[in-house]
C-alpha positions as CSV (number, residue, x, y, z in Angstrom):
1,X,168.5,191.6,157.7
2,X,169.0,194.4,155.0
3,X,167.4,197.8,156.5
4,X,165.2,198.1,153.2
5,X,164.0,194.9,153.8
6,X,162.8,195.4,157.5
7,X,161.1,198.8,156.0
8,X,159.4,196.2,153.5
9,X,158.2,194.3,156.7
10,X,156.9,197.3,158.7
11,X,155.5,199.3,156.1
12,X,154.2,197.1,153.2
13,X,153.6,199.3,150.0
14,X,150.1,199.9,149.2
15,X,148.0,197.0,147.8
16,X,151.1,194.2,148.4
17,X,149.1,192.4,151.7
18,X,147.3,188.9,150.6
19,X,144.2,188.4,153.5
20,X,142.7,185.2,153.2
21,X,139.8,184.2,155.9
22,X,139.2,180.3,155.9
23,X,136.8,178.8,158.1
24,X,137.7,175.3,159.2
25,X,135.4,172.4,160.2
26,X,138.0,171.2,162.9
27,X,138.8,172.7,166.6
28,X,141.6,175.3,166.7
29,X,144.1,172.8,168.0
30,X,143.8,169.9,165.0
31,X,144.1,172.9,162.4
32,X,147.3,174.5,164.3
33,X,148.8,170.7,164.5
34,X,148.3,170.6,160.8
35,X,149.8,174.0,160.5
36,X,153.1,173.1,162.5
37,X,153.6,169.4,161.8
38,X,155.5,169.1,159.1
39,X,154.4,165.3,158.2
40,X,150.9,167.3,157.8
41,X,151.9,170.1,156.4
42,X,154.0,168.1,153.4
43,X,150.2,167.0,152.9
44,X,147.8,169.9,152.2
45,X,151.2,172.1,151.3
46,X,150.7,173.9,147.8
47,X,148.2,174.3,145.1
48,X,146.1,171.8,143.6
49,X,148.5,169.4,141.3
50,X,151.4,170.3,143.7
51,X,153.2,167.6,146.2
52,X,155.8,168.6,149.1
53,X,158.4,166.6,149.4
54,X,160.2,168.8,151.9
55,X,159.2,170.1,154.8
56,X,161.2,171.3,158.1
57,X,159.8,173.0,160.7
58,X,162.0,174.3,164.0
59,X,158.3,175.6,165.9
60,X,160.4,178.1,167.9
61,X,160.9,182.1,168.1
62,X,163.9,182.1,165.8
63,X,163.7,179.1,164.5
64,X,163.3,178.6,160.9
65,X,161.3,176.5,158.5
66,X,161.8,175.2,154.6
67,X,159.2,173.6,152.6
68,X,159.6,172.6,149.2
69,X,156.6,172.3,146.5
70,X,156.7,170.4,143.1
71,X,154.5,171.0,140.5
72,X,153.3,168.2,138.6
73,X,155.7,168.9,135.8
74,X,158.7,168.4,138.5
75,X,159.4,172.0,138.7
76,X,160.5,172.5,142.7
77,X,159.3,175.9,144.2
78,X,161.0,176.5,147.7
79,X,160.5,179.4,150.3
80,X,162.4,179.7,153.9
81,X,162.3,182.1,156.6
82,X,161.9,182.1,160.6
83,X,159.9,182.5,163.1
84,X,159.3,186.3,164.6
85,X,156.1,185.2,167.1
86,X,154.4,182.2,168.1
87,X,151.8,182.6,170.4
88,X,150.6,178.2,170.7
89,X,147.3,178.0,169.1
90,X,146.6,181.6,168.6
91,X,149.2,183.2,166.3
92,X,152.4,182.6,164.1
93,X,154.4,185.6,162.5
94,X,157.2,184.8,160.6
95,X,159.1,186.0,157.6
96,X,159.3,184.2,154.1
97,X,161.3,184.4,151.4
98,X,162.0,182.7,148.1
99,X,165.1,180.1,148.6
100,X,167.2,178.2,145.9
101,X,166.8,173.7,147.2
102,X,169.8,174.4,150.3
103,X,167.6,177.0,151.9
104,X,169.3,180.3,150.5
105,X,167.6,183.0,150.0
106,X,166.8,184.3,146.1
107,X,164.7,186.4,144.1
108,X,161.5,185.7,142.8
109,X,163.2,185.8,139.2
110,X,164.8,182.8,140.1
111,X,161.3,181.3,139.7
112,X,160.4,183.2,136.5
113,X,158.5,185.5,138.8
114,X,158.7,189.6,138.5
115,X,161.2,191.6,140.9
116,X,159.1,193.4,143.2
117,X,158.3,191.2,145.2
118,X,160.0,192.0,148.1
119,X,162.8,189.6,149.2
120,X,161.5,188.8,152.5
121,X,157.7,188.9,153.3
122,X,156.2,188.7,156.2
123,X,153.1,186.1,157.0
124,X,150.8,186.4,160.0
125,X,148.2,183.5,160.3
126,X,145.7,183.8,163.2
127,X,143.4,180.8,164.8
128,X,140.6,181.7,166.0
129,X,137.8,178.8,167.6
130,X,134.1,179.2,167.6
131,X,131.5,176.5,167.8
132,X,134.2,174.0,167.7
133,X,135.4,175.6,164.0
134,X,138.3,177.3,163.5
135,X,138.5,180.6,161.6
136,X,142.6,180.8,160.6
137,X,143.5,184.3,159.1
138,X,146.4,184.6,157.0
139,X,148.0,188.2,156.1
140,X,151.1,187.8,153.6
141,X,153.2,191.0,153.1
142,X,155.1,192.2,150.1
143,X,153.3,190.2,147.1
144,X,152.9,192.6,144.3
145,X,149.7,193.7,143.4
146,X,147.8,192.9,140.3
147,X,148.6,189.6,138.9
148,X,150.8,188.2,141.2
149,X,148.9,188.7,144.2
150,X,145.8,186.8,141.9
151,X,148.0,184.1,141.9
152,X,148.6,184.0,145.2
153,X,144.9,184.2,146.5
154,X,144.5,181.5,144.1
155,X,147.6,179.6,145.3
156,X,146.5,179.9,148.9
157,X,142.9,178.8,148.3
158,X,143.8,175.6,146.9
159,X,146.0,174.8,149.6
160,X,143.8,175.6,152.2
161,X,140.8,173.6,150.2
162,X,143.5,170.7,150.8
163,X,143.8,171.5,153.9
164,X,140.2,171.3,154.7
165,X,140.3,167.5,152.7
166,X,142.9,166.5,155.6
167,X,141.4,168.0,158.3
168,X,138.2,165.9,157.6
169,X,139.4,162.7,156.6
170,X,142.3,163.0,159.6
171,X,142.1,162.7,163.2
172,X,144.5,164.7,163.9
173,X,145.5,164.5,167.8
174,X,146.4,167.8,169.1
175,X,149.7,168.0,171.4
């Protein structure tokens, strides 16, 4: 990893860090399933009007993941990065980064986005149970602020509204 980057990782600049809290109607262990699965995840993956027709998922400290997202004009979006921590059921840290369709990493240009966002981000999602519910924290790292990071909240909200949609209509048997 390029030293600047890591520097990106441990000391976000100021205002770049995207914190969503989502409370879900499902125990901790159905939403991490649907959080780690990939047939799941290629189901709730990515705003509203958005299908992902690729998904890989190697669910280990070093491993790496890939998902790809289409828009409904066709457009594919893909992101890549691996795994840093995975505590099962509690916690995933792992970096992410924009990625051309074989999984290499590019700028956000590439996608027509500006070029401060940093080129590899780091995401820390959190599940935490209650009453059988499931609050799931999500901090991403290195979106730039003002109208990207908009987009972003709003890009993660929809997906986690899909989310929710799965989690209720699914019984989703935990491991």
């Amino acid at each position: 990893m390029d030293p600047k980057n890591r520097q990106s990782l441990t000391t976000p600049p100021p205002g770049s860090i995207l914190v969503i809290d989502r409370v879900f109607d499902a125990p901790r262990e159905r939403v991490w399933m649907a959080w780690t699965d990939p047939d799941l995840v290629r189901r709730w993956w990515g705003p509203k009007g958005f299908t992902t027709p690729v998904c890989r998922i190697s669910l280990r400290v070093g491993g790496t993941y890939f998902f790809c997202m289409r828009s409904a004009e066709g457009k594919d979006y893909c992101n890549t990065g691996f795994y840093r921590e995975i505590v099962p059921f509690e916690r995933i840290v792992a970096t992410d980064s924009f990625a051309d369709e074989k999984g290499n990493i590019v700028s956000a240009t590439s996608y027509g986005m500006r070029p401060d966002f940093a080129r590899e981000m780091l995401q820390t999602v959190t599940f935490e149970e209650s009453g059988g519910k499931t609050k799931l924290t999500l901090s991403h790292a290195g979106i730039p602020p003002g109208e990207d990071m908009k987009n972003a909240r709003q890009g993660w909200s929809q997906s986690f509204d899909k989310l929710a949609d799965l989690l209720a209509a699914e019984m989703i048997k935990p491991v």
